[in-house]
C-alpha positions in Angstrom: -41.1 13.7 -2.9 -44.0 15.2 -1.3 -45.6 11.7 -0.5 -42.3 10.6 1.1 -41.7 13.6 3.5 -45.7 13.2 4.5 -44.7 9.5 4.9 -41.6 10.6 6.9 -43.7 12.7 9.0 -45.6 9.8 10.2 -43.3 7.5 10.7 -40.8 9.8 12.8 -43.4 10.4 15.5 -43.2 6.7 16.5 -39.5 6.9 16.3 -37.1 8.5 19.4 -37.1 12.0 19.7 -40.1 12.5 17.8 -41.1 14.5 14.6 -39.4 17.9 13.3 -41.0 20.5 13.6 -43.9 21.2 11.6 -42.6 24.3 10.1 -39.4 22.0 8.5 -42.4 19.7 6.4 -44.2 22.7 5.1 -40.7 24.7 4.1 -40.2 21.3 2.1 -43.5 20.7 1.2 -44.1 24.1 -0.5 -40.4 23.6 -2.1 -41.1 20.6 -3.9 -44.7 21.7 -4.9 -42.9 24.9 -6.3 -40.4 23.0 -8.2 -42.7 20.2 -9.5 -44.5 23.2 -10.9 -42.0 25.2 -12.7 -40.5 21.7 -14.4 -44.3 20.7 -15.3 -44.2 24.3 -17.3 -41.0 24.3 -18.5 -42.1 20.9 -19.9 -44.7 22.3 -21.8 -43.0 24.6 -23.1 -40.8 22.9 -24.2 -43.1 20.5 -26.1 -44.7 23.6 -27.7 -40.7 25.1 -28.4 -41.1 28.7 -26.7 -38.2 30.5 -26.8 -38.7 31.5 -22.9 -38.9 27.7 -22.0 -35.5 27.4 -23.9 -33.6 30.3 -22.2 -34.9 29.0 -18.6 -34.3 25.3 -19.1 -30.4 26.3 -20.5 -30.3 28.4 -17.2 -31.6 26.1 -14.6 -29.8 22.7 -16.5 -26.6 25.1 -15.8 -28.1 26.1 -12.0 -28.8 22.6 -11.7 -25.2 20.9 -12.3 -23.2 23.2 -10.6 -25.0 22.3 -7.3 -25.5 19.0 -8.2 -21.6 18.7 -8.3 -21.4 20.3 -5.5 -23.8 18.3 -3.5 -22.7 14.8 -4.6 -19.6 15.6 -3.7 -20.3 17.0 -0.4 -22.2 14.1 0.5 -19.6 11.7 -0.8 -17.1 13.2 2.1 -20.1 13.7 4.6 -22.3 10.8 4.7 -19.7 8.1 6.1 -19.4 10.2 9.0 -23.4 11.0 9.1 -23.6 6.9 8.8 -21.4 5.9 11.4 -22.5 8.5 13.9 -26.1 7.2 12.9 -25.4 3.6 13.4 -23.5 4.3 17.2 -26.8 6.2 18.2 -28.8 3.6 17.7 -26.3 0.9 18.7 -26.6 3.2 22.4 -30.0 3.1 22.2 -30.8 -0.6 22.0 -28.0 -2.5 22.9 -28.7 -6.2 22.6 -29.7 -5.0 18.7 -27.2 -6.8 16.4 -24.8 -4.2 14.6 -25.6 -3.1 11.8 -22.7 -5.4 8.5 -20.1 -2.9 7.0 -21.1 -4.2 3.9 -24.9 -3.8 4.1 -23.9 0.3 5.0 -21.6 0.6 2.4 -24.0 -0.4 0.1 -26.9 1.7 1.1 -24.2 4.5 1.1 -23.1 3.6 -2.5 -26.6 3.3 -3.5 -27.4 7.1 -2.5 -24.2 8.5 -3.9 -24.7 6.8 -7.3 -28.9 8.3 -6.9 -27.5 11.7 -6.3 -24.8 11.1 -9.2 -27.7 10.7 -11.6 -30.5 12.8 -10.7 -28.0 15.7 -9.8 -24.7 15.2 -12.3 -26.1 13.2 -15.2 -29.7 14.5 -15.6 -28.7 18.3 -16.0 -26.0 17.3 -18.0 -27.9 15.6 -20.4 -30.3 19.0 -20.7 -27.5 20.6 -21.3 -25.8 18.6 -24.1 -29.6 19.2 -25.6 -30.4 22.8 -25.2 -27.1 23.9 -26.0 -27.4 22.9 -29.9 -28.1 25.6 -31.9 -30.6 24.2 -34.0 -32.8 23.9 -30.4 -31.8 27.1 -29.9 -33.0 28.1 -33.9 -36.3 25.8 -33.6 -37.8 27.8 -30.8 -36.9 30.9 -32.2 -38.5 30.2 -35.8 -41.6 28.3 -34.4 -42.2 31.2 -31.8 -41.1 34.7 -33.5 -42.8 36.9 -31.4 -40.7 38.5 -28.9 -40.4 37.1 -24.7 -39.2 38.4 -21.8 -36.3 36.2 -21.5 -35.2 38.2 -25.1 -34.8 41.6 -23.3 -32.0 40.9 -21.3 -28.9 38.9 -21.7 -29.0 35.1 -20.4 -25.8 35.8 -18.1 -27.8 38.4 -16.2 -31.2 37.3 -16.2 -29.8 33.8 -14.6 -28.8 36.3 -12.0 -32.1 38.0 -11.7 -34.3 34.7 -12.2 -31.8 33.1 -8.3 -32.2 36.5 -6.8 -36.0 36.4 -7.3 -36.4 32.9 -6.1 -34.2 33.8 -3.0 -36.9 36.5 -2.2 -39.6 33.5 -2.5 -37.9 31.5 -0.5 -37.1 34.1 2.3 -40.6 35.1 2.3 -41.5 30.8 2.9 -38.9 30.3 5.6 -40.5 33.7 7.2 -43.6 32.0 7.6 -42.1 28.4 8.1 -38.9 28.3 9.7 -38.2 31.8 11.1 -34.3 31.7 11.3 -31.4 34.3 10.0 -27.6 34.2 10.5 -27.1 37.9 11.4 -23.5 38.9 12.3 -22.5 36.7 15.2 -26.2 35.5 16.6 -29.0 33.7 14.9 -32.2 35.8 14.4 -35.5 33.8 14.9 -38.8 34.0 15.7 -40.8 37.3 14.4 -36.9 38.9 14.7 -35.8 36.7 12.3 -38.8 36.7 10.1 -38.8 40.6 9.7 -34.7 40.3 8.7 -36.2 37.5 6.3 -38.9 39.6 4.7 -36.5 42.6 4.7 -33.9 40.0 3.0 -36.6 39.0 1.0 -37.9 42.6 -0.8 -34.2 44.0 -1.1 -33.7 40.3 -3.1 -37.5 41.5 -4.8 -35.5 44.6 -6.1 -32.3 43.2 -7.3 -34.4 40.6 -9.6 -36.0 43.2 -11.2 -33.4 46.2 -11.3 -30.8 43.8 -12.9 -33.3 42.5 -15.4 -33.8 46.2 -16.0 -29.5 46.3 -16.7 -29.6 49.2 -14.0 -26.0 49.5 -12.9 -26.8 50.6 -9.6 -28.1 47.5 -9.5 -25.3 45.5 -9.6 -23.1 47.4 -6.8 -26.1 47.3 -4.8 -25.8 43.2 -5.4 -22.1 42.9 -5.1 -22.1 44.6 -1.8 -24.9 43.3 -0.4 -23.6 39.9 -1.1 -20.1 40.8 0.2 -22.0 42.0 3.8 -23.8 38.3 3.5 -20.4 36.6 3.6 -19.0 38.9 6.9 -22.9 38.0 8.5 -22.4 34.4 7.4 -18.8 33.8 8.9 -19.3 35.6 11.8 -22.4 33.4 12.4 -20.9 30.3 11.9 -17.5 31.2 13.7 -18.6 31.8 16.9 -22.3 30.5 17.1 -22.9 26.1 17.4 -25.8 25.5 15.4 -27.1 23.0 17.8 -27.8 26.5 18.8 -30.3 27.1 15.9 -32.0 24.0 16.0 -33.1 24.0 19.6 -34.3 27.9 19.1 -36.6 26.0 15.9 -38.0 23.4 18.6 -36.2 20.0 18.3 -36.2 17.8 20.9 -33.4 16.9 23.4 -32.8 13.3 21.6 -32.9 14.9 18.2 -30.0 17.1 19.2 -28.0 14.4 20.8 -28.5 12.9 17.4 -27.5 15.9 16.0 -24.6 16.2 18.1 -23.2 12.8 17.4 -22.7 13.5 13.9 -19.2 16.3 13.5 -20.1 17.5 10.1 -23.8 18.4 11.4 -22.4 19.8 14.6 -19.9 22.1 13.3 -21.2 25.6 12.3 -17.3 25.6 10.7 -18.3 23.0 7.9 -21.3 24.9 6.9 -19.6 28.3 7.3 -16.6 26.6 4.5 -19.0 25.2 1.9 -21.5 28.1 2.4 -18.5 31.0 1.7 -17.3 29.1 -1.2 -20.7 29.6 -2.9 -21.2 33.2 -1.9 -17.3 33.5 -3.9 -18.3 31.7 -6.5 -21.1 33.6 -6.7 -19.6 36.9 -6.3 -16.8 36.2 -8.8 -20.1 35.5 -11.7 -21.3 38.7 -10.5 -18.3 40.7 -11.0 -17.7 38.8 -14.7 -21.3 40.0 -15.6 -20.4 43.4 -14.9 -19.8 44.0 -18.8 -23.6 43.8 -19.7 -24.0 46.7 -17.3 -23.3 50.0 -18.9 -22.9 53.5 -17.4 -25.8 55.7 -17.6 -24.9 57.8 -20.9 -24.3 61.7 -20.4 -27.1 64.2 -21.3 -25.7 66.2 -25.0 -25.4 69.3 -24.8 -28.0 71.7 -25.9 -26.8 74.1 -29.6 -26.4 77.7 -27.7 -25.4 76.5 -24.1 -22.5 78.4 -23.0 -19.7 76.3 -21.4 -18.1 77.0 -17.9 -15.0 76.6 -18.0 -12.9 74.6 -14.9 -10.0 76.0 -13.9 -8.7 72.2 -13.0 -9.6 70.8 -16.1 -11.8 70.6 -19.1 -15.1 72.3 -19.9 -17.9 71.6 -18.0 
């Protein structure tokens, strides 16, 4: 993937409207190096049956299908409208150009549903059907005995801590990348937007490691910060146009007529829907993990101590 945005780079500044901005390529640059990283060493892992490798690849093969599902079918109601609006912009463009067949672009179309299909639905499911066994699950735990991380906390939770600490890695990338924040009814960009972003990105920091810590303060600090990232969100997207946003990031005036063309790129709405129904779901996993958290236990009392009695109820 790295080769092809590098490739797409190139190519887009001989096209109309010119390249991105150089800030979008790195973002996805260092994305993909991260990700082709953290697969190489699960991999290995893997091959060598650590019991950490096994906890994280059950977590992100679980991470990895439910936005997979999401995705593909997001772009199976999305991309006909992307296509069409793609194929009038350049019909406007060069006008003796013969139209582009129905057929040929329902093909391409098919082709990249059934390429998300796999690589997003099928792959994770297979990991799944094969770290789920429990004699995977026994194998890595006889061949490696000695204790890991991923042992002292439960799995629910520590998929919890594992996404908030890679949102605090990615805040701290698109701070230095692509400086932009949805705060409360504007968009926050530029060294405002990568201070909220680095903010963002150490109060992630501290969730990560408080919930892997089972600190219950922890998780009402989580539930309520996510609950004010859903008001910031919808306001955002309710009364903001994120043609907006990308002009503030640089594009061109072509690029956002391109932009424009397309509704379901336009629209801050259809972002605003999709993004609130992943904060929910999100928020309702929170609030089922909340039984792994236990209250702080009460200090005994010391042999000798005198009680003080409350007139409004028991000792004290």
């Amino acid at each position: 993937m790295i080769p092809m945005m590098l490739l797409g780079a190139l190519f887009s500044r001989k096209m109309a409207g010119g390249a991105m901005p150089i800030g979008t390529y790195v973002s996805g640059i260092c994305s993909y190096s991260f990700a082709a990283a953290a697969l190489v060493t699960l991999g290995i892992g893997s091959i060598r049956a650590r019991r950490w490798a096994w906890a994280i690849n059950l977590i992100l093969s679980w991470f990895w299908l439910i936005v997979g599902v999401v995705a593909t079918a997001a772009m199976t109601i999305f991309m006909p409208s992307v296509f069409a609006a793609a194929f009038r912009q350049a019909a406007e463009q060069t006008p003796n150009a013969p139209p582009m067949p129905t057929g040929v672009a329902a093909v391409i179309l098919t082709i990249v549903i059934v390429f998300a299909a796999v690589f997003l639905v099928a792959v994770p499911i297979a990991f799944l059907l094969f770290f789920r066994r429990p004699d995977v699950e026994e194998t890595c735990k006889r061949r490696d005995p000695v204790e890991r991380w991923t042992d002292r906390c439960p799995l629910p939770v520590l998929a919890v801590s594992l996404l908030f600490g890679f949102g605090a890695v990615y805040s701290l990338l698109l701070a230095v990348t692509t400086p932009f924040l949805p705060f409360f009814g504007r968009y926050l960009t530029g060294w405002a937007g990568g201070a909220g972003l680095v903010i963002l990105a150490g109060i992630d920091g501290f969730l990560a490691f408080s919930l892997y810590r089972l600190r219950l303060a922890a998780w009402w600090i989580a539930v309520g910060a996510l609950g004010l990232r859903v008001i910031s969100a919808a306001l955002t997207f309710r009364h903001t146009d994120l043609l907006q946003l990308y002009a503030k990031m640089g594009w061109s005036e072509t690029q956002l007529q391109q932009m424009s063309a397309s509704p379901a790129l336009r629209s801050g709405s259809t972002m605003m829907w999709w993004s609130l129904a992943f904060t929910l779901l999100f928020l309702g996993y929170l609030i089922w993990i909340k039984r792994y958290f236990a209250a702080p236990a009460q200090p005994a009392a010391v042999p000798g101590t005198p009680y003080l009695s409350s007139p409004s109820g028991p000792a004290l």
